[in-house]
N, C-alpha and C positions, 0 to 999 in steps of 0.2 A: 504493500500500500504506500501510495506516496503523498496521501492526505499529511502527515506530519512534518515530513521534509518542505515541503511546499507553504505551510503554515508558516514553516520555521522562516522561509526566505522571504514572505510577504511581512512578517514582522522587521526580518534583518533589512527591508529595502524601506521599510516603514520609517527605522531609527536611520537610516544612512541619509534619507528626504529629508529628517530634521536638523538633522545634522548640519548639512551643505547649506539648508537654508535658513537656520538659526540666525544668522547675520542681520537680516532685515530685522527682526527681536527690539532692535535699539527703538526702535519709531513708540514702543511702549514705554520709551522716557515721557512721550506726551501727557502720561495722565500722573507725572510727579509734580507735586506743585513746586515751585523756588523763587523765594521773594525778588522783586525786580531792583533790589536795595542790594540783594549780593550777586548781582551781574558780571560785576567790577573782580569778584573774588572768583578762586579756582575752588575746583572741587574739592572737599576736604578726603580722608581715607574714608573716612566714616559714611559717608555719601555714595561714595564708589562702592564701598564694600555692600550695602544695601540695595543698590542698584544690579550688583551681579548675581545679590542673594532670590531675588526676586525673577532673578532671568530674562533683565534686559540688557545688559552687557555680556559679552562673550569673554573669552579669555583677552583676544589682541584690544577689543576695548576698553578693557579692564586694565589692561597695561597703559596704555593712552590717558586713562583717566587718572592716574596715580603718578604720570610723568610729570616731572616739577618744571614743566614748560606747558605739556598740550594741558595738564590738568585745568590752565585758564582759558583753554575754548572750550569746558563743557560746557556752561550756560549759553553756547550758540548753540552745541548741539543738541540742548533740550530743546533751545528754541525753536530748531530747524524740524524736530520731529512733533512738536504740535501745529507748526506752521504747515507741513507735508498734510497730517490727518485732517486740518480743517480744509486747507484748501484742492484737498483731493476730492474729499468729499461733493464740495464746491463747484466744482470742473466736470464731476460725472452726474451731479443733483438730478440730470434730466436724461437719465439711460438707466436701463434696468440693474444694469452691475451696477451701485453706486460709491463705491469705495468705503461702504460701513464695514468692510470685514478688516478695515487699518485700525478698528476702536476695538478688536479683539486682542491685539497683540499686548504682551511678549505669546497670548498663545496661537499656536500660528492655523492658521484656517487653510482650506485643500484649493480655496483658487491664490495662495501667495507661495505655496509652495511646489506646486505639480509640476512650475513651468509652465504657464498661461499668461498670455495677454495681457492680463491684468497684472499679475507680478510684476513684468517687464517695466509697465507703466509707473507703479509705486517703488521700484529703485530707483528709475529715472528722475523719480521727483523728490526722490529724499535725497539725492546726491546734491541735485541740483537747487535744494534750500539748504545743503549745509556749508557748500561752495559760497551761494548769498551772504549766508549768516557771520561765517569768518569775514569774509571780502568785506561786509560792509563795517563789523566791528569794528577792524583794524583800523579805518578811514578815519573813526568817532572817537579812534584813541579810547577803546571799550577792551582794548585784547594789549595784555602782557607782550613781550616779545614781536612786535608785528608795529608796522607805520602803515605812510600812505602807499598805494602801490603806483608802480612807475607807467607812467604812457612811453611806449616806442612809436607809436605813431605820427604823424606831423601836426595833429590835432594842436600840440601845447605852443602852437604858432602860431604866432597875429596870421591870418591869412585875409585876404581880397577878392571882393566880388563886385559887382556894379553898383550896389547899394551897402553894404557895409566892411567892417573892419570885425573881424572872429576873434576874439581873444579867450582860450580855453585857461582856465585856473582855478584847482580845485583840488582838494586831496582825493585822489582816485581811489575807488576799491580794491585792494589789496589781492586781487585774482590769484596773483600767483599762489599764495603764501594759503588762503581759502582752497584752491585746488592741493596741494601739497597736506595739509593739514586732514582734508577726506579722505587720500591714498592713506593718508596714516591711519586712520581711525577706521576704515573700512576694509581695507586690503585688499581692493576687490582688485587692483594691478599682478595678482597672486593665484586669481581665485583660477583655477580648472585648467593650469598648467602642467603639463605631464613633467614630471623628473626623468632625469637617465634610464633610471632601474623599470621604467614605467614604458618607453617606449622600448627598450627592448623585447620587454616582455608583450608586448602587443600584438606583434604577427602571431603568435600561439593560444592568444585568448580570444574567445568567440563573443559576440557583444550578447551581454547579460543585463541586468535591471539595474547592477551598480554604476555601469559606464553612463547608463540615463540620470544617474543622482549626478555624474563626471560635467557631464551635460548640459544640465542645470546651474553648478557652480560656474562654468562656464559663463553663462549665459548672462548669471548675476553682475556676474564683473564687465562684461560687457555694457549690460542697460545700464548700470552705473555710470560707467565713462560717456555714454547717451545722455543722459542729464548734465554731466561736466560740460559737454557739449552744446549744450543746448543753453548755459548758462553763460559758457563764453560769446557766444549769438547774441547775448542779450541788452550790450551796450547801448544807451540811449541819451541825447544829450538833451541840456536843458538850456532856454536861452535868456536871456534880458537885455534890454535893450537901454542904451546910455547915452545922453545927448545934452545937448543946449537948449533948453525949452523944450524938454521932452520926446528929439526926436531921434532916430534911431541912427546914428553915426557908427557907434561898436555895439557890436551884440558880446556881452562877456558869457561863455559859456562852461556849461558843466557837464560832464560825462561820470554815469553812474551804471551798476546795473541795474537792470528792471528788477523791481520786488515782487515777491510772491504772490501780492494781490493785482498784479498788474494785468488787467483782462487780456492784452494781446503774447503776454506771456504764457496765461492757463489756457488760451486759443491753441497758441506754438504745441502746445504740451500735450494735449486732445489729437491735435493731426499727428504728431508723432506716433499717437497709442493706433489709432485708426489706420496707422499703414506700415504696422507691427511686421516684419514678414517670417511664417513659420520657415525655421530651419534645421537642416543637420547637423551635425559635427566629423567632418571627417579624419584620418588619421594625422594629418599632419595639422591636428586640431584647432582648424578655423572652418570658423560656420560660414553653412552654404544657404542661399534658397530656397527651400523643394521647386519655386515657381522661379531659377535662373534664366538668367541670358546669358545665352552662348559666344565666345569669341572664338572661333574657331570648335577645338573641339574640350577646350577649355571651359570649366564651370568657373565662375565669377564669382567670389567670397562676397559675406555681409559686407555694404555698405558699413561703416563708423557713423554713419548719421542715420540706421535705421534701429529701432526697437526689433527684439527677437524673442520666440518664444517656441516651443517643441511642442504644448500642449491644447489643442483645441479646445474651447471654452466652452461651457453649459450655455445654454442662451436666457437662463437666468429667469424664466418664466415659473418654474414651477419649483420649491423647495427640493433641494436635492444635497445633503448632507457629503455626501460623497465629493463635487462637486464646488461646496460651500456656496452651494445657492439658495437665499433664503426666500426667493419666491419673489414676486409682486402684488401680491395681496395686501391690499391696501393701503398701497402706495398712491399721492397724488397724482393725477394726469390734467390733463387740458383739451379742450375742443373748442375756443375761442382765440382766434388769433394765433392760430398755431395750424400748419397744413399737414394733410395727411403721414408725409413723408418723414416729418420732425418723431424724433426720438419720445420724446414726452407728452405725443397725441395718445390719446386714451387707446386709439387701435394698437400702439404698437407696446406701449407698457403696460396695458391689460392684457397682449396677447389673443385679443378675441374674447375674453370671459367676461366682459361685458365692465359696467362700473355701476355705483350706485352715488345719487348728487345728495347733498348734505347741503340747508339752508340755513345762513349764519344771517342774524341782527346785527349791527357793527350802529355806534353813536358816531356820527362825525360833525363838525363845524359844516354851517353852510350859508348858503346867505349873506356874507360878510360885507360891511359895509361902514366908511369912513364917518365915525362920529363927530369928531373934534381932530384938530390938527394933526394929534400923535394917536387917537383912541381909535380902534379897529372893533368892532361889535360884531360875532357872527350869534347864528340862532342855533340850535342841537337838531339834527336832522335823523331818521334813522335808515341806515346804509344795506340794503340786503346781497348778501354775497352768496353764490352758489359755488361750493369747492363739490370739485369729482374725485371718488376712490376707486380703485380697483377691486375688485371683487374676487 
């Protein structure tokens, strides 16, 4: 009978998934609270030590956190992992996946672990608020160790156009020192690298369920450096304008990176997840497309600017624990000002099952109307709102 053997390896491929994927774990720094008064300070041991006791630091974290350097960016990396869960959240609100399986964490649920879609996307964006969080601390003089970071480009140069004079001046976000500062703290530059002893042994080893956990870690440190990426993209300047009477002679300007809540950044972030492309890994372990283009008789490695995943996802309609889908039952939709096609029309987040409307009273001002010079008077009106659930 091979019931037992078979048990045994579904358990042993069980703890090796956890394993490999334990790293993302830290994003459940988000539900520790730490006063905004000890910003300025580093972690103490005693913090660390609770933090790994709890199982949201790993081992290389834990070392990170206890370095009498990196230990004063932990409170960006708190910050960057409550900023990731909300604004994940945020960015999927109107699709049936909605990124609530980031409020489970340090324990890990089956769509951030399998190698789906979805994982891919919540590396991507936890790199890419912890790269923010350093970058921008350092700038605020909020991080130990770290200044302004430096511009190579010709930006910090009065430049000339037909209407004005550029002049950029400004302590820059510290990019580099924030991208350096994640490789350390994540190691995903590490992550599903084969050793010596590993490829030789690989012409002789037939692909098993652990090479798919190989896979996976893989994969991790890839959508990682997708978010780095996506963070270095993010440059945006800001402008003002300085003159004689108000008029626009030099524009002095500023270059920062976009923030977390910056809507054409969670836009960037959504089309990145949306053109995910499933792939393999092959021997000489760089991932492929299954859906490549050919150059000759050559397959074409991942893109560096695309999100990857191995696992095809539940379509999230119907509770499936297996899966980590917990359904769309009763979840809000819309059929007002929203077309068929849109994500959070009731046809497509209900799935068909229909919805049921709920009538809300709401008091609002209305009527308002200029009394006296500075007095405003409005009357109480009552507002009736109809919200749609899924059923």
């Amino acid at each position: 009978m091979r019931i037992f053997p078979d048990l045994i390896g579904n358990l042993l491929m069980f703890v090796i998934l956890i394993n490999y994927n334990s790293g993302i774990k830290w994003l459940g720094l988000a539900k520790l609270n730490r006063s905004h008064k000890q910003e300025l300070d580093g972690f103490t041991r005693s913090e660390c030590e609770y933090a790994r006791k709890i199982q949201v630091l790993r081992k290389r974290h834990f070392r990170f956190c206890l370095h009498h350097k990196h230990r004063f960016a932990m409170h960006a990396v708190l910050m960057a992992s409550k900023a990731t869960v909300y604004y994940c959240m945020k960015t999927f609100a109107d699709r049936r996946w909605n990124c609530k399986s980031v409020e489970k964490l340090p324990k890990l649920p089956p769509d951030l672990k399998l190698g789906t879609q979805e994982q891919a996307v919540v590396h991507a964006f936890s790199s890419a608020a912890l790269v923010f969080e350093i970058s921008r601390r350092c700038s605020q003089n909020k991080l130990r160790h770290c200044s302004c970071g430096k511009d190579e480009s010709d930006a910090n140069v009065g430049s000339n156009n037909q209407n004005y004079t550029y002049y950029y001046s400004n302590c820059l976000d510290n990019i580099d020192i924030g991208i350096e500062s994640t490789r350390n703290f994540l190691g995903f530059h590490q992550m599903g690298m084969k050793s010596k002893d590993s490829d030789s042994k690989s012409e002789n080893k037939k692909p098993n369920k652990q090479n798919k956990s190989q896979i996976i870690k893989r994969l991790n440190g890839h959508n990682y450096e997708v978010g780095i990426m996506i963070m270095m993209n993010s440059w945006k300047s800001k402008c003002k304008c300085h003159g004689v009477s108000g008029s626009c002679i030099n524009k002095i300007c500023f270059r920062q990176l976009r923030r977390l809540d910056d809507e054409e950044l969670l836009k960037m972030i959504k089309d990145y997840y949306l053109r995910a492309k499933h792939v393999t890994m092959e021997d000489d372990n760089k991932l492929y497309p299954t859906h490549f283009i050919t150059t000759g008789l050559q397959k074409e490695p991942l893109k560096t600017t695309d999100l990857a995943f191995i696992e095809h996802s539940s379509d999230y309609c119907e509770p499936d624990p297996s899966a980590g889908s917990i359904g769309t039952q009763g979840r809000q939709c819309e059929t007002v000002n929203v077309t068929l096609s849109k994500t959070n029309h009731c046809s497509n987040m209900c799935c068909g099952r229909g919805y049921r409307e709920v009538m809300e009273k709401e008091t609002v001002q209305c009527r308002c109307e200029l009394v006296d010079v500075y007095i405003v008077k409005c009357k109480q009106c009552i507002q009736i709102n109809i919200r749609k659930f899924c059923l």
